[in-house]
C-alpha positions in Angstrom: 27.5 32.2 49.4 25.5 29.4 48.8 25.3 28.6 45.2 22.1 29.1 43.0 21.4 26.2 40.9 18.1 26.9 39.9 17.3 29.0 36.7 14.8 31.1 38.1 16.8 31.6 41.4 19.7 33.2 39.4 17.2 35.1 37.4 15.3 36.5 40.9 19.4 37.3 41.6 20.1 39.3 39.0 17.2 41.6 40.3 19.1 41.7 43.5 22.0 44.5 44.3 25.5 43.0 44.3 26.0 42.7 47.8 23.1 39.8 48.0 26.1 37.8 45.9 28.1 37.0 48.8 25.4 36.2 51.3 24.9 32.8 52.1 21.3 33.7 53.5 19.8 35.0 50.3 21.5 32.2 48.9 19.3 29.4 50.6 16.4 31.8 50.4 16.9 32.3 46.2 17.8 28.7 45.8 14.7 27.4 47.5 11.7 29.9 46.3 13.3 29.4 42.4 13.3 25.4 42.9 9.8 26.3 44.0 9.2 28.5 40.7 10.9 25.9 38.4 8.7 23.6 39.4 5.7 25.1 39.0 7.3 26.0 35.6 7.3 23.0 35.1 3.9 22.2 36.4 1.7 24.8 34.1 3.6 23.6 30.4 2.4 20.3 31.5 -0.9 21.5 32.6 -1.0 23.3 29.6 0.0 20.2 26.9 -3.4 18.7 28.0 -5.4 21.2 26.5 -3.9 19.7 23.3 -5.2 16.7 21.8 -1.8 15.8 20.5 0.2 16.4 23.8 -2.4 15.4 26.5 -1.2 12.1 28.8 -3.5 12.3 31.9 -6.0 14.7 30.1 -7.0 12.0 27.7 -9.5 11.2 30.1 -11.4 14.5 30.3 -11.2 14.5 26.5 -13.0 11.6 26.8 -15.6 12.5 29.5 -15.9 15.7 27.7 -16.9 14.0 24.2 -18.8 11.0 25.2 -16.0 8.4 24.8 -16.3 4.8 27.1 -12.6 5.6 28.5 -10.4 1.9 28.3 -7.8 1.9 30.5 -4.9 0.2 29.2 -5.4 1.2 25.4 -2.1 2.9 24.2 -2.1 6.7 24.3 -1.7 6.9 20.1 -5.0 5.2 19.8 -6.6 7.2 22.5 -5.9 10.4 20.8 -6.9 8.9 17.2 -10.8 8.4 18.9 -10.7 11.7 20.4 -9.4 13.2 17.3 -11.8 11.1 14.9 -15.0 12.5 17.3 -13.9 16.1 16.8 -13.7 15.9 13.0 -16.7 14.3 12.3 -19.1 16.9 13.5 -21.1 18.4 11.1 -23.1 17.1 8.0 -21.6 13.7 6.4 -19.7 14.1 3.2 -17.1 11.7 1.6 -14.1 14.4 2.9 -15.5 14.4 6.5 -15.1 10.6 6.5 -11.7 10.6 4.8 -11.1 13.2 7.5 -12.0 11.0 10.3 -10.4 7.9 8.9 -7.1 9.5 8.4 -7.3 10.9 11.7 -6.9 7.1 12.9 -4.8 5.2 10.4 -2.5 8.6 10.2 -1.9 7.5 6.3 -3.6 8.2 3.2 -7.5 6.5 2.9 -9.7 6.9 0.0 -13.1 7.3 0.4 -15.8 6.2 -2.9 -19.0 6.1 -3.2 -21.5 3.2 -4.8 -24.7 5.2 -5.1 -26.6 2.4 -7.0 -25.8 -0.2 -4.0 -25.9 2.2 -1.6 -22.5 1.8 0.2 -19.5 3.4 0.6 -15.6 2.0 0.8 -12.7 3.4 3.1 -9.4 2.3 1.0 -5.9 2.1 3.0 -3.5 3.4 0.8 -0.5 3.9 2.6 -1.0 1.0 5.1 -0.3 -2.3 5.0 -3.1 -4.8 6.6 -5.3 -4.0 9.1 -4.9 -0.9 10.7 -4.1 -1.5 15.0 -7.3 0.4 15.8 -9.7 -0.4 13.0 -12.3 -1.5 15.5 -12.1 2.1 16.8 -12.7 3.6 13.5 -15.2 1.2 12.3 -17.1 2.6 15.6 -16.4 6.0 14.5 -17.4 5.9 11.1 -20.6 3.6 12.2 -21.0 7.1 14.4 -21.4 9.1 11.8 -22.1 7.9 8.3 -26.5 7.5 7.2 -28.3 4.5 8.6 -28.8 3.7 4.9 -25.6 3.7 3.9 -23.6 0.4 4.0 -19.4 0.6 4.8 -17.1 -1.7 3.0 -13.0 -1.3 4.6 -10.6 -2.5 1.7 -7.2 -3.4 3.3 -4.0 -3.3 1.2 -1.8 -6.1 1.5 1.9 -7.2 0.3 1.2 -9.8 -2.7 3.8 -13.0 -2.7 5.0 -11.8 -6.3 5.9 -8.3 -4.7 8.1 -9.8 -2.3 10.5 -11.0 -5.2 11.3 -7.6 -5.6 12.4 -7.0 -1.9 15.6 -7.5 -0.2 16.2 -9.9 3.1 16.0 -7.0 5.5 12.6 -6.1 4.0 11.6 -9.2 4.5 12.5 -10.3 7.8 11.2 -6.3 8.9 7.6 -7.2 7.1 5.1 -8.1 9.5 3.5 -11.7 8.4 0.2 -10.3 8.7 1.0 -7.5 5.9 1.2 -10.5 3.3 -1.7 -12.3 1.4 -0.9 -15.4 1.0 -3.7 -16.8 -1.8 
């Protein structure tokens, strides 16, 4: 008999009476119609991870057809998804938690969001990251999306001071980006 490499050929033969063990014909046949089904196995969980936000790779673009996003080719798939994610959270009316919400959704860290009433502004605080977030421009569009014309932004970045680096160790260091440390 021909052997049955594929998984769904081997299932199909164990529907099969014994005798189909031993042919070589229903061999050929099961082997080629379950590399057939294994592929399009195959085909539909893909097709399927692009109805996700967090699995899609060639869906990104209809996410971003879908929601109004200028598509750039090139842009890593990490910040792709942080836009698409950002535009689906920040539907609905403006509050400090929907923009902590939509910030989050690009810097993936903690932000804190507080309010100046009296100067009318707002400021997005990067807690968990240090410098400038890779996509900030992104957000900055995002959150320009959605905040109150009358409502000014500040972004305040967190930095690695020159005294907290006494306290770390060479590897630290040398693993520090230079752009994560204020130098004044």
């Amino acid at each position: 008999m021909t052997q049955v490499t594929s998984l769904s050929g081997n299932r199909m033969l164990g529907y099969l009476p014994d005798y189909y063990e031993t042919s070589r014909v229903m061999g050929s046949i099961l082997q080629a119609q379950g590399a057939e089904v294994d592929q399009l196995r195959v085909s539909l969980e893909e097709t399927l991870g692009q109805f996700f936000v967090s699995s899609a790779t060639w869906g990104l673009d209809a996410w971003e057809a879908e929601l109004g996003i200028a598509s750039v080719q090139g842009k890593p798939d990490d910040q792709r998804r942080s836009v698409i994610n950002a535009k689906l959270r920040g539907v609905g009316t403006v509050t400090v938690d929907l923009i902590k919400s939509v910030a989050e959704a690009y810097d993936r860290g903690a932000v804190e969001v507080t309010q100046q009433p009296a100067s009318y502004q707002f400021t997005v605080r990067f807690v968990d990251t240090l410098g400038t977030p890779p996509n900030i421009n992104d957000l900055k569009a995002a959150i320009e999306d959605i905040k109150p014309a009358h409502l000014n932004v500040v972004y305040s970045f967190r930095y690695l001071m020159l005294s907290d680096i006494e306290t770390l160790t060479i590897s630290q260091i040398e693993s520090t980006m230079l752009d994560k440390i204020a130098w004044g």
